[in-house]
C-alpha positions as CSV (number, residue, x, y, z in Angstrom):
1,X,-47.0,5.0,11.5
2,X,-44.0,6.5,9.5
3,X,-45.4,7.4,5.8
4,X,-44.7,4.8,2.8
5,X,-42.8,8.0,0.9
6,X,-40.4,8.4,3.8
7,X,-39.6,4.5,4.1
8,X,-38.9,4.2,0.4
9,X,-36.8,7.3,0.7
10,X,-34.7,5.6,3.1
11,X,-34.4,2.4,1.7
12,X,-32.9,4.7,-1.4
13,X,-30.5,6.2,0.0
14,X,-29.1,2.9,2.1
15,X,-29.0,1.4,-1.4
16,X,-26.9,3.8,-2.8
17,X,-24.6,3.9,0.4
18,X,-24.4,0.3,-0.2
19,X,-23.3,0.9,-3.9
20,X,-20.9,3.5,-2.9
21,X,-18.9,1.0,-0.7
22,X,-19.6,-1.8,-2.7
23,X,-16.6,-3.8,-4.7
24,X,-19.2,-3.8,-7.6
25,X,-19.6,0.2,-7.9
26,X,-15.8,0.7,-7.7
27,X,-15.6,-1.9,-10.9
28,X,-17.6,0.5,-13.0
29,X,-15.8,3.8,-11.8
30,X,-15.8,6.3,-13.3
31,X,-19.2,6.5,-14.7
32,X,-17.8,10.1,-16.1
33,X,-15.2,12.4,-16.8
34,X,-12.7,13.0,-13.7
35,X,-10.8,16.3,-12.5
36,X,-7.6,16.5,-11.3
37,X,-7.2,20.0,-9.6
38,X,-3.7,21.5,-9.6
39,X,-3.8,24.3,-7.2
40,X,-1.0,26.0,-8.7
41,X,-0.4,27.7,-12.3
42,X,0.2,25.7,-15.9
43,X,3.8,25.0,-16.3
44,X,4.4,23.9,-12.3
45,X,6.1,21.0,-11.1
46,X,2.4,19.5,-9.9
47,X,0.7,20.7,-13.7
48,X,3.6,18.9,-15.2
49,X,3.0,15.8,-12.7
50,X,-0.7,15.4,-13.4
51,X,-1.1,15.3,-17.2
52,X,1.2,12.8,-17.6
53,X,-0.5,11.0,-15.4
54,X,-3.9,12.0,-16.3
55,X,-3.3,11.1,-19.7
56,X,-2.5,7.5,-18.7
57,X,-5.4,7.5,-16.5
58,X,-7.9,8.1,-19.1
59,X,-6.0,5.0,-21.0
60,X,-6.4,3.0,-18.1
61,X,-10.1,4.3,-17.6
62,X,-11.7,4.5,-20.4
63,X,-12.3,8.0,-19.2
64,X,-11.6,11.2,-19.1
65,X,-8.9,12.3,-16.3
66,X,-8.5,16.6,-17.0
67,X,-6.5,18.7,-15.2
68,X,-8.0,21.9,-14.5
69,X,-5.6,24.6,-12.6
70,X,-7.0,26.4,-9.7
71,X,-3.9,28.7,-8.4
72,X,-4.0,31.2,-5.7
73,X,-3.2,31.7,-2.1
74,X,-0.2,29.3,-1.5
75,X,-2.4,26.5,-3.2
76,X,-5.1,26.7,-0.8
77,X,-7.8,28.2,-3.0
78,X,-7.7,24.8,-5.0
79,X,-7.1,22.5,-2.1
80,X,-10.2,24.0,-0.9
81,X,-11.9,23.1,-4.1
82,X,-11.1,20.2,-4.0
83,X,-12.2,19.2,0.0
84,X,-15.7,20.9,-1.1
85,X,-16.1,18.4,-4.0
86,X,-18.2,15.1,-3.7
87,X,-16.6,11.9,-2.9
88,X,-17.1,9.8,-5.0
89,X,-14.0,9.3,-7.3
90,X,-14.5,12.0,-9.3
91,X,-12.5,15.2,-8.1
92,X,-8.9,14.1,-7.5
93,X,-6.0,17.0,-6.2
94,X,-2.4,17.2,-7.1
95,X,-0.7,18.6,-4.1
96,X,3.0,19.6,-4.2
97,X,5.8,20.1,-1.1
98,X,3.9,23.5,0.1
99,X,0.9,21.0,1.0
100,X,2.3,20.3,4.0
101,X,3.9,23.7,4.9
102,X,0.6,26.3,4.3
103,X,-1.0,24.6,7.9
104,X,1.8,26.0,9.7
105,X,1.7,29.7,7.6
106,X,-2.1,29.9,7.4
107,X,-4.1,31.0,10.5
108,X,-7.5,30.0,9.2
109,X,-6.6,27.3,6.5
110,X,-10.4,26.6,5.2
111,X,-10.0,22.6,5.7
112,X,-8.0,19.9,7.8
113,X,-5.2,19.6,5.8
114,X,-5.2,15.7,7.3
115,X,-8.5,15.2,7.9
116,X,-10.4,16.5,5.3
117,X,-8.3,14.8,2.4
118,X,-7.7,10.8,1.8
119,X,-4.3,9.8,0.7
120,X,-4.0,8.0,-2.8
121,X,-0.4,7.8,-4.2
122,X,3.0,9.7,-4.2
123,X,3.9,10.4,-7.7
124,X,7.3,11.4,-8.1
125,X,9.9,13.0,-5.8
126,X,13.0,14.8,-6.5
127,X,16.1,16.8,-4.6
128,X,17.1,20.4,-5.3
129,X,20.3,21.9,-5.7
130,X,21.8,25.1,-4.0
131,X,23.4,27.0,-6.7
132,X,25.1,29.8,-6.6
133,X,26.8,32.8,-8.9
134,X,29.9,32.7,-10.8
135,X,30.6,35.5,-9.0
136,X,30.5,35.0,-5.5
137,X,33.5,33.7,-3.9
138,X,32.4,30.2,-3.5
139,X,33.4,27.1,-4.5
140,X,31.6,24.7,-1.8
141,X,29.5,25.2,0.8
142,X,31.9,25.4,3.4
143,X,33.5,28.3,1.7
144,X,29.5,29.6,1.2
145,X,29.0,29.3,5.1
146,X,32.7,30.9,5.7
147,X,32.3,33.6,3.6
148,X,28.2,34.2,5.3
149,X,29.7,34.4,8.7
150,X,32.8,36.9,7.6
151,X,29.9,39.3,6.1
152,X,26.6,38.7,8.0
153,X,24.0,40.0,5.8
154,X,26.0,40.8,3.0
155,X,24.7,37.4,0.5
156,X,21.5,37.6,-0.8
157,X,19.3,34.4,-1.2
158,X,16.3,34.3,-3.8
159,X,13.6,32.7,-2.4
160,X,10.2,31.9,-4.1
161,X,7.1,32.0,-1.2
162,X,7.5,32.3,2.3
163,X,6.6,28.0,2.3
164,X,8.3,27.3,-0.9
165,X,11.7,24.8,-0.6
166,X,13.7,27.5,-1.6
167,X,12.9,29.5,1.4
168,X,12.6,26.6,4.1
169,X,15.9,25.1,2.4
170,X,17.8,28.2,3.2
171,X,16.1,28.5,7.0
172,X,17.6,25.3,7.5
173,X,21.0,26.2,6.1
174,X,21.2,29.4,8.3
175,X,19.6,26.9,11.7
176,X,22.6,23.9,10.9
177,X,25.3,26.9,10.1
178,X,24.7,29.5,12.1
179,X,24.9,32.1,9.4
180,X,22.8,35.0,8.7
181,X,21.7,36.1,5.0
182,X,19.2,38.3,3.0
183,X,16.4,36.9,1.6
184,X,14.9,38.4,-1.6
185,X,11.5,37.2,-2.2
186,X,10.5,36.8,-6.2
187,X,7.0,35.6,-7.2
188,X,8.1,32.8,-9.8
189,X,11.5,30.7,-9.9
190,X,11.9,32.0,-13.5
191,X,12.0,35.4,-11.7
192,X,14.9,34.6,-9.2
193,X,16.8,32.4,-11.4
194,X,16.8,35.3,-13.9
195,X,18.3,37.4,-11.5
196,X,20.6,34.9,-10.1
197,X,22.1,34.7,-13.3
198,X,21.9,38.1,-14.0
199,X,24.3,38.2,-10.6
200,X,21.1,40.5,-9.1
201,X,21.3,37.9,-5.8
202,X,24.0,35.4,-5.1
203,X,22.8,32.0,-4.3
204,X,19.0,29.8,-4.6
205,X,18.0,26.8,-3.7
206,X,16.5,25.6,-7.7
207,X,15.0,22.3,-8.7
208,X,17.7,20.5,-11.2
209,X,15.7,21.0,-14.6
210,X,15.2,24.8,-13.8
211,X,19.1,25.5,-13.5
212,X,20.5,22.7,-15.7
213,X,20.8,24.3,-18.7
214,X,22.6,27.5,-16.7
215,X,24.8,25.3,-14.7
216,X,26.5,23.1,-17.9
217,X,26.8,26.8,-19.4
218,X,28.5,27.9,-16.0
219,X,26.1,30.6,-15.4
220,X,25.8,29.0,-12.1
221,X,28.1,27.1,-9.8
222,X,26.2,23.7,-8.1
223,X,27.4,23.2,-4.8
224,X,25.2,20.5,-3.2
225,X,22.4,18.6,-3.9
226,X,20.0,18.1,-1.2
227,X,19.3,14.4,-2.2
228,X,20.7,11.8,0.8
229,X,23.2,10.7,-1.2
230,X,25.5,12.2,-4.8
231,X,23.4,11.9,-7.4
232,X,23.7,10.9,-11.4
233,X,21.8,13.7,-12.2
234,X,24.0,16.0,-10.7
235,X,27.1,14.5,-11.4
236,X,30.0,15.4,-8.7
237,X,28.0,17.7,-6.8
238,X,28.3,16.7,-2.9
239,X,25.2,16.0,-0.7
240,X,24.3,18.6,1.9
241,X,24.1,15.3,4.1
242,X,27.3,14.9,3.6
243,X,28.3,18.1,5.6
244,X,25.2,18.7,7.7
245,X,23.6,14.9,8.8
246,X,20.1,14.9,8.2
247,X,20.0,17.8,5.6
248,X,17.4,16.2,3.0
249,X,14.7,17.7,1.5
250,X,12.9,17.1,-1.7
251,X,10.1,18.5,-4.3
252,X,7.2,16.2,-4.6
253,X,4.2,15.8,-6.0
254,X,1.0,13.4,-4.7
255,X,-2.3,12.7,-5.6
256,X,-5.0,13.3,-2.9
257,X,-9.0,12.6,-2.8
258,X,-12.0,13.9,-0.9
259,X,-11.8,12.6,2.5
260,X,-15.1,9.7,2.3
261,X,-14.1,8.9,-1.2
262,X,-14.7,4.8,-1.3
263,X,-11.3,3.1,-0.4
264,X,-12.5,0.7,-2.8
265,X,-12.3,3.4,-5.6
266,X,-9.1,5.0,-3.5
267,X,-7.8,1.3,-4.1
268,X,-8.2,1.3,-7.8
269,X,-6.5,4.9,-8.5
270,X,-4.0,3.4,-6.6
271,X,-2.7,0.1,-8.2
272,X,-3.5,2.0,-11.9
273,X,-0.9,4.9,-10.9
274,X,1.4,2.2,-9.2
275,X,1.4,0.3,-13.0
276,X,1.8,3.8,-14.8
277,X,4.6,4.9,-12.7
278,X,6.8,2.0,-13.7
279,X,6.4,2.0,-16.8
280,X,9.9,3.2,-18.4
281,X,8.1,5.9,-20.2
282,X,6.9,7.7,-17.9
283,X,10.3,7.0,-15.6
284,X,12.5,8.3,-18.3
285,X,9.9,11.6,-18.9
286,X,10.2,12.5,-15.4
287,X,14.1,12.0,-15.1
288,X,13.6,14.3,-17.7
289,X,12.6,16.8,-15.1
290,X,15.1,15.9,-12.3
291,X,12.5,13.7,-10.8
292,X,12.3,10.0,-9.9
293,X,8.8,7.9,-9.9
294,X,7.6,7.2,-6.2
295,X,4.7,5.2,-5.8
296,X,3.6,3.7,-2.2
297,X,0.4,2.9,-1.0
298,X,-1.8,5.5,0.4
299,X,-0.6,4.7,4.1
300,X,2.6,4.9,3.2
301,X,1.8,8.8,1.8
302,X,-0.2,9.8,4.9
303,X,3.1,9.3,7.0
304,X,4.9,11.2,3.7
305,X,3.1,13.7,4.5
306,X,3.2,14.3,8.4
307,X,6.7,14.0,8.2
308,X,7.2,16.6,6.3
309,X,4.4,18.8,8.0
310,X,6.6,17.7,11.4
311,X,9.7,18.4,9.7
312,X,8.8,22.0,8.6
313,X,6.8,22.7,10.8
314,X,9.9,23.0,13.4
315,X,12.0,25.2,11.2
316,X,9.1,27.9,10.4
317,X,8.6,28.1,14.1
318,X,12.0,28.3,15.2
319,X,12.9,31.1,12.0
320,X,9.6,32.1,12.7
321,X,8.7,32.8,9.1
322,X,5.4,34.4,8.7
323,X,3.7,35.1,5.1
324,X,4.8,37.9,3.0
Protein backbone atom coordinates (compact mmCIF):
# COMPACT_ATOMS: atom_id res chain seq x y z
CA UNK A 1 0.00 0.00 0.00
CA UNK A 2 1.74 3.37 -1.09
CA UNK A 3 1.85 5.72 2.17
CA UNK A 4 -0.99 8.53 2.61
CA UNK A 5 2.21 11.18 2.81
CA UNK A 6 3.48 10.15 -0.64
CA UNK A 7 -0.20 10.28 -2.30
CA UNK A 8 -0.86 13.71 -0.96
CA UNK A 9 2.53 14.63 -2.15
CA UNK A 10 1.59 13.77 -5.57
CA UNK A 11 -1.67 15.06 -5.73
CA UNK A 12 0.49 18.49 -4.83
CA UNK A 13 2.47 18.71 -7.15
CA UNK A 14 -0.20 17.62 -10.24
CA UNK A 15 -2.11 20.58 -8.74
CA UNK A 16 0.41 22.93 -9.13
CA UNK A 17 1.33 21.53 -12.76
CA UNK A 18 -2.23 22.04 -13.35
CA UNK A 19 -1.93 25.81 -12.14
CA UNK A 20 1.16 26.34 -14.10
CA UNK A 21 -0.66 25.53 -17.40
CA UNK A 22 -3.72 26.80 -16.44
CA UNK A 23 -5.42 30.03 -18.24
CA UNK A 24 -6.28 31.09 -14.60
CA UNK A 25 -2.51 31.20 -13.23
CA UNK A 26 -1.35 33.10 -16.29
CA UNK A 27 -4.24 35.86 -15.38
CA UNK A 28 -2.51 36.48 -12.06
CA UNK A 29 1.18 36.55 -13.51
CA UNK A 30 3.45 37.83 -12.11
CA UNK A 31 2.80 37.19 -8.57
CA UNK A 32 6.33 39.13 -8.16
CA UNK A 33 8.99 41.19 -9.38
CA UNK A 34 10.47 39.98 -12.96
CA UNK A 35 14.17 40.12 -14.43
CA UNK A 36 15.08 40.82 -17.63
CA UNK A 37 18.80 39.75 -18.06
CA UNK A 38 20.83 41.63 -20.63
CA UNK A 39 23.85 39.58 -21.18
CA UNK A 40 25.84 42.44 -22.30
CA UNK A 41 27.07 45.86 -20.54
CA UNK A 42 24.74 49.17 -19.53
CA UNK A 43 24.64 51.42 -22.47
CA UNK A 44 24.26 48.38 -25.27
CA UNK A 45 21.90 48.29 -27.90
CA UNK A 46 19.91 45.20 -25.86
CA UNK A 47 20.28 47.45 -22.23
CA UNK A 48 18.87 50.31 -24.15
CA UNK A 49 16.10 47.86 -25.72
CA UNK A 50 14.87 46.40 -22.40
CA UNK A 51 14.25 49.33 -20.02
CA UNK A 52 12.15 50.91 -22.24
CA UNK A 53 10.42 48.04 -22.46
CA UNK A 54 10.64 47.02 -18.99
CA UNK A 55 9.43 50.19 -17.86
CA UNK A 56 6.23 49.75 -19.86
CA UNK A 57 5.94 46.19 -18.64
CA UNK A 58 5.74 47.10 -15.12
CA UNK A 59 2.84 49.60 -16.32
CA UNK A 60 1.14 47.01 -17.98
CA UNK A 61 1.91 44.55 -14.91
CA UNK A 62 1.38 45.99 -12.13
CA UNK A 63 4.85 44.76 -11.43
CA UNK A 64 8.17 45.09 -11.40
CA UNK A 65 10.07 44.24 -14.78
CA UNK A 66 14.24 45.12 -13.78
CA UNK A 67 16.92 44.80 -15.97
CA UNK A 68 19.81 43.45 -14.40
CA UNK A 69 23.15 43.18 -16.77
CA UNK A 70 25.00 39.98 -16.78
CA UNK A 71 27.99 40.68 -19.51
CA UNK A 72 30.75 38.40 -20.31
CA UNK A 73 31.91 35.81 -22.71
CA UNK A 74 30.11 36.88 -26.03
CA UNK A 75 26.79 37.09 -24.03
CA UNK A 76 26.87 33.62 -23.03
CA UNK A 77 27.57 33.98 -19.31
CA UNK A 78 24.01 35.69 -19.01
CA UNK A 79 22.22 33.55 -21.61
CA UNK A 80 23.28 30.87 -19.37
CA UNK A 81 21.72 32.61 -16.50
CA UNK A 82 19.08 32.85 -17.80
CA UNK A 83 18.37 28.96 -19.24
CA UNK A 84 19.35 27.94 -15.50
CA UNK A 85 16.36 30.15 -14.17
CA UNK A 86 12.88 28.65 -13.27
CA UNK A 87 10.16 28.79 -15.79
CA UNK A 88 7.74 30.25 -14.66
CA UNK A 89 7.46 33.82 -16.11
CA UNK A 90 9.76 35.35 -14.06
CA UNK A 91 13.37 35.52 -15.63
CA UNK A 92 13.04 36.88 -19.13
CA UNK A 93 16.50 37.43 -21.51
CA UNK A 94 17.26 40.14 -23.93
CA UNK A 95 19.34 38.72 -26.63
CA UNK A 96 20.89 40.79 -29.36
CA UNK A 97 22.26 39.73 -33.20
CA UNK A 98 25.42 37.78 -31.56
CA UNK A 99 22.58 35.28 -30.08
CA UNK A 100 22.57 33.51 -33.03
CA UNK A 101 26.28 33.77 -34.04
CA UNK A 102 28.13 32.43 -30.45
CA UNK A 103 26.71 28.50 -31.40
CA UNK A 104 28.80 28.59 -34.32
CA UNK A 105 32.14 30.38 -32.29
CA UNK A 106 31.58 28.49 -29.07
CA UNK A 107 32.74 24.84 -28.87
CA UNK A 108 30.98 23.99 -25.58
CA UNK A 109 28.20 26.73 -25.47
CA UNK A 110 26.63 25.74 -21.89
CA UNK A 111 22.92 25.45 -23.34
CA UNK A 112 20.89 24.72 -26.69
CA UNK A 113 20.79 27.90 -28.00
CA UNK A 114 17.19 26.61 -29.58
CA UNK A 115 16.20 24.32 -27.42
CA UNK A 116 16.84 25.45 -24.15
CA UNK A 117 15.12 28.99 -24.73
CA UNK A 118 11.21 29.75 -25.73
CA UNK A 119 10.67 32.53 -28.17
CA UNK A 120 8.59 35.55 -26.92
CA UNK A 121 8.85 38.68 -29.20
CA UNK A 122 11.22 40.60 -31.55
CA UNK A 123 11.58 44.04 -30.31
CA UNK A 124 13.14 46.26 -32.58
CA UNK A 125 15.48 45.80 -35.58
CA UNK A 126 17.70 48.09 -37.42
CA UNK A 127 20.46 48.28 -40.50
CA UNK A 128 23.99 49.49 -40.15
CA UNK A 129 25.97 51.58 -42.22
CA UNK A 130 29.60 50.99 -43.63
CA UNK A 131 31.43 54.19 -43.13
CA UNK A 132 34.41 55.06 -43.89
CA UNK A 133 37.36 57.99 -43.40
CA UNK A 134 37.55 61.27 -44.99
CA UNK A 135 40.61 60.23 -45.87
CA UNK A 136 40.59 57.20 -47.76
CA UNK A 137 40.07 57.44 -51.35
CA UNK A 138 36.49 56.52 -51.46
CA UNK A 139 33.55 57.78 -52.40
CA UNK A 140 31.25 54.49 -52.93
CA UNK A 141 31.75 51.21 -52.50
CA UNK A 142 32.66 50.37 -55.79
CA UNK A 143 35.52 52.70 -55.50
CA UNK A 144 36.10 50.95 -51.74
CA UNK A 145 36.15 47.42 -53.45
CA UNK A 146 38.51 48.98 -56.47
CA UNK A 147 40.78 50.59 -54.40
CA UNK A 148 40.82 46.86 -51.78
CA UNK A 149 41.76 44.90 -54.77
CA UNK A 150 44.58 47.57 -56.19
CA UNK A 151 46.22 47.23 -52.53
CA UNK A 152 45.31 43.84 -50.99
CA UNK A 153 45.88 44.24 -47.31
CA UNK A 154 46.62 47.77 -47.33
CA UNK A 155 42.73 49.04 -45.65
CA UNK A 156 42.17 48.36 -42.37
CA UNK A 157 38.62 47.44 -41.00
CA UNK A 158 37.66 47.97 -37.21
CA UNK A 159 35.78 45.27 -36.12
CA UNK A 160 34.20 44.89 -32.61
CA UNK A 161 34.11 40.74 -31.52
CA UNK A 162 34.99 37.99 -33.70
CA UNK A 163 30.57 37.49 -33.93
CA UNK A 164 29.85 41.08 -33.79
CA UNK A 165 27.96 42.65 -37.23
CA UNK A 166 30.80 44.62 -37.72
CA UNK A 167 33.11 41.67 -38.29
CA UNK A 168 30.54 39.24 -40.11
CA UNK A 169 29.41 42.45 -42.19
CA UNK A 170 32.91 42.84 -43.57
CA UNK A 171 33.43 38.71 -44.03
CA UNK A 172 30.66 39.05 -46.25
CA UNK A 173 31.92 42.11 -48.11
CA UNK A 174 35.32 40.45 -48.73
CA UNK A 175 33.10 36.72 -49.81
CA UNK A 176 30.61 38.95 -52.51
CA UNK A 177 33.83 41.18 -53.57
CA UNK A 178 36.55 39.21 -53.57
CA UNK A 179 38.80 41.59 -51.71
CA UNK A 180 41.13 41.07 -49.05
CA UNK A 181 41.51 43.67 -45.93
CA UNK A 182 42.93 43.92 -42.32
CA UNK A 183 40.89 43.60 -39.63
CA UNK A 184 41.70 45.43 -36.35
CA UNK A 185 39.87 44.09 -33.53
CA UNK A 186 38.71 46.84 -30.61
CA UNK A 187 36.78 45.77 -27.56
CA UNK A 188 33.96 48.54 -27.65
CA UNK A 189 32.50 50.38 -30.84
CA UNK A 190 33.33 53.62 -29.00
CA UNK A 191 36.92 52.32 -29.26
CA UNK A 192 36.94 51.79 -33.16
CA UNK A 193 34.87 54.58 -33.98
CA UNK A 194 37.34 56.71 -32.10
CA UNK A 195 39.96 55.58 -34.13
CA UNK A 196 38.17 55.64 -37.25
CA UNK A 197 37.77 59.07 -36.81
CA UNK A 198 40.96 59.67 -35.52
CA UNK A 199 41.97 58.06 -39.26
CA UNK A 200 43.84 55.19 -36.91
CA UNK A 201 41.71 52.40 -39.43
CA UNK A 202 39.85 53.30 -42.58
CA UNK A 203 36.50 51.91 -42.73
CA UNK A 204 33.59 50.03 -40.00
CA UNK A 205 30.59 48.68 -40.30
CA UNK A 206 28.65 51.22 -37.24
CA UNK A 207 25.00 51.18 -36.22
CA UNK A 208 23.41 54.66 -37.47
CA UNK A 209 23.13 56.47 -33.89
CA UNK A 210 26.84 55.58 -33.13
CA UNK A 211 28.18 57.44 -36.28
CA UNK A 212 25.46 59.98 -36.88
CA UNK A 213 26.70 62.76 -35.20
CA UNK A 214 30.38 62.16 -37.01
CA UNK A 215 28.85 61.58 -40.34
CA UNK A 216 26.54 65.19 -40.52
CA UNK A 217 30.02 66.62 -39.15
CA UNK A 218 31.93 64.76 -42.10
CA UNK A 219 34.16 62.97 -39.89
CA UNK A 220 33.05 60.00 -41.74
CA UNK A 221 31.84 59.31 -45.28
CA UNK A 222 28.48 56.80 -45.37
CA UNK A 223 28.62 54.72 -48.24
CA UNK A 224 25.84 52.12 -47.90
CA UNK A 225 23.43 51.14 -45.63
CA UNK A 226 22.82 47.61 -45.21
CA UNK A 227 18.93 47.91 -44.94
CA UNK A 228 17.06 46.15 -48.28
CA UNK A 229 16.19 49.18 -49.52
CA UNK A 230 17.60 53.45 -49.09
CA UNK A 231 16.52 54.47 -46.09
CA UNK A 232 15.11 58.01 -44.37
CA UNK A 233 17.33 57.72 -41.82
CA UNK A 234 20.23 57.69 -43.91
CA UNK A 235 19.25 59.92 -46.40
CA UNK A 236 20.95 59.31 -50.00
CA UNK A 237 23.07 56.66 -48.86
CA UNK A 238 22.73 53.49 -51.46
CA UNK A 239 21.77 49.99 -50.20
CA UNK A 240 24.49 47.35 -50.20
CA UNK A 241 21.56 45.32 -52.04
CA UNK A 242 21.63 47.53 -54.40
CA UNK A 243 25.23 46.41 -55.67
CA UNK A 244 25.52 42.98 -54.00
CA UNK A 245 21.70 41.10 -54.16
CA UNK A 246 21.04 39.72 -50.94
CA UNK A 247 23.43 41.87 -48.83
CA UNK A 248 21.11 42.57 -45.77
CA UNK A 249 21.82 42.42 -42.36
CA UNK A 250 20.57 44.08 -39.33
CA UNK A 251 21.03 44.75 -35.43
CA UNK A 252 18.28 43.39 -33.38
CA UNK A 253 17.15 42.83 -30.23
CA UNK A 254 14.42 40.00 -28.79
CA UNK A 255 13.10 38.92 -25.84
CA UNK A 256 13.55 35.16 -24.92
CA UNK A 257 12.13 32.92 -21.83
CA UNK A 258 13.20 29.71 -20.12
CA UNK A 259 12.34 26.94 -22.41
CA UNK A 260 8.92 25.25 -20.24
CA UNK A 261 7.86 28.72 -19.35
CA UNK A 262 3.76 28.39 -19.69
CA UNK A 263 2.85 29.42 -23.33
CA UNK A 264 -0.03 30.79 -21.56
CA UNK A 265 2.23 33.33 -19.71
CA UNK A 266 4.66 33.28 -23.09
CA UNK A 267 1.17 34.44 -24.66
CA UNK A 268 0.62 37.33 -22.33
CA UNK A 269 4.27 38.93 -22.56
CA UNK A 270 3.54 38.66 -26.01
CA UNK A 271 0.33 40.67 -26.94
CA UNK A 272 1.59 43.36 -23.83
CA UNK A 273 5.01 43.98 -25.88
CA UNK A 274 3.02 43.77 -29.28
CA UNK A 275 0.63 46.93 -27.64
CA UNK A 276 3.87 48.69 -26.29
CA UNK A 277 5.71 48.51 -29.40
CA UNK A 278 3.11 50.56 -31.34
CA UNK A 279 2.65 52.91 -29.32
CA UNK A 280 4.20 56.16 -31.07
CA UNK A 281 6.25 56.71 -28.07
CA UNK A 282 8.12 54.19 -27.96
CA UNK A 283 8.34 54.10 -32.10
CA UNK A 284 9.62 57.57 -32.13
CA UNK A 285 12.29 56.73 -29.02
CA UNK A 286 13.79 53.96 -30.92
CA UNK A 287 13.97 55.87 -34.29
CA UNK A 288 15.78 57.74 -32.06
CA UNK A 289 18.36 55.09 -32.07
CA UNK A 290 18.34 54.12 -35.73
CA UNK A 291 15.92 51.43 -34.93
CA UNK A 292 12.40 50.49 -36.07
CA UNK A 293 9.75 48.52 -33.67
CA UNK A 294 9.35 44.79 -34.83
CA UNK A 295 6.94 42.82 -33.09
CA UNK A 296 5.82 39.16 -34.48
CA UNK A 297 4.56 36.40 -32.67
CA UNK A 298 6.95 34.08 -31.04
CA UNK A 299 6.86 31.59 -34.16
CA UNK A 300 7.53 34.15 -36.22
CA UNK A 301 10.95 34.94 -33.96
CA UNK A 302 12.01 31.28 -33.78
CA UNK A 303 12.38 31.26 -37.65
CA UNK A 304 14.11 35.10 -37.02
CA UNK A 305 16.33 33.46 -35.41
CA UNK A 306 17.42 30.28 -37.40
CA UNK A 307 17.76 32.37 -40.19
CA UNK A 308 20.12 34.26 -39.10
CA UNK A 309 22.07 31.34 -37.19
CA UNK A 310 21.74 29.69 -41.02
CA UNK A 311 22.82 32.79 -42.54
CA UNK A 312 25.98 33.28 -40.41
CA UNK A 313 26.62 30.33 -39.77
CA UNK A 314 27.83 29.88 -43.68
CA UNK A 315 29.97 32.92 -43.64
CA UNK A 316 32.05 32.11 -40.29
CA UNK A 317 32.68 28.67 -41.78
CA UNK A 318 33.55 29.69 -45.14
CA UNK A 319 36.06 32.85 -43.48
CA UNK A 320 36.57 30.53 -41.00
CA UNK A 321 36.61 32.99 -38.17
CA UNK A 322 37.50 31.59 -34.92
CA UNK A 323 37.38 33.61 -31.44
CA UNK A 324 40.05 36.05 -30.63
Amino acid sequence: MIPRLQIFAALALAILAAMRVSPAFAQTYPVKPVRIIVPNATGGLADICARLVAAKLAEAFGQQFLVENRPGAGGTLGTAAAVKAAPDGTTLLAVFDSHATNLHLFRNLPYDTLADLTPISLLVRGPLVLVVHPGLRANTVPELVALARSKPGAINFATVGPGSPARLLMELLRIEAGIDVTMVAYKGAGLALGDLVGGQVDAMFATVPSIRSHYRAGRLRALAITSEHRSAIAPGVPAMNELYPGFVAEAWVALLAPARTPPEIVARINAEVSRILVQPEMKERFADQGLETAGGTPSQLDRWIRTEIDRWGRVIREQKITLE
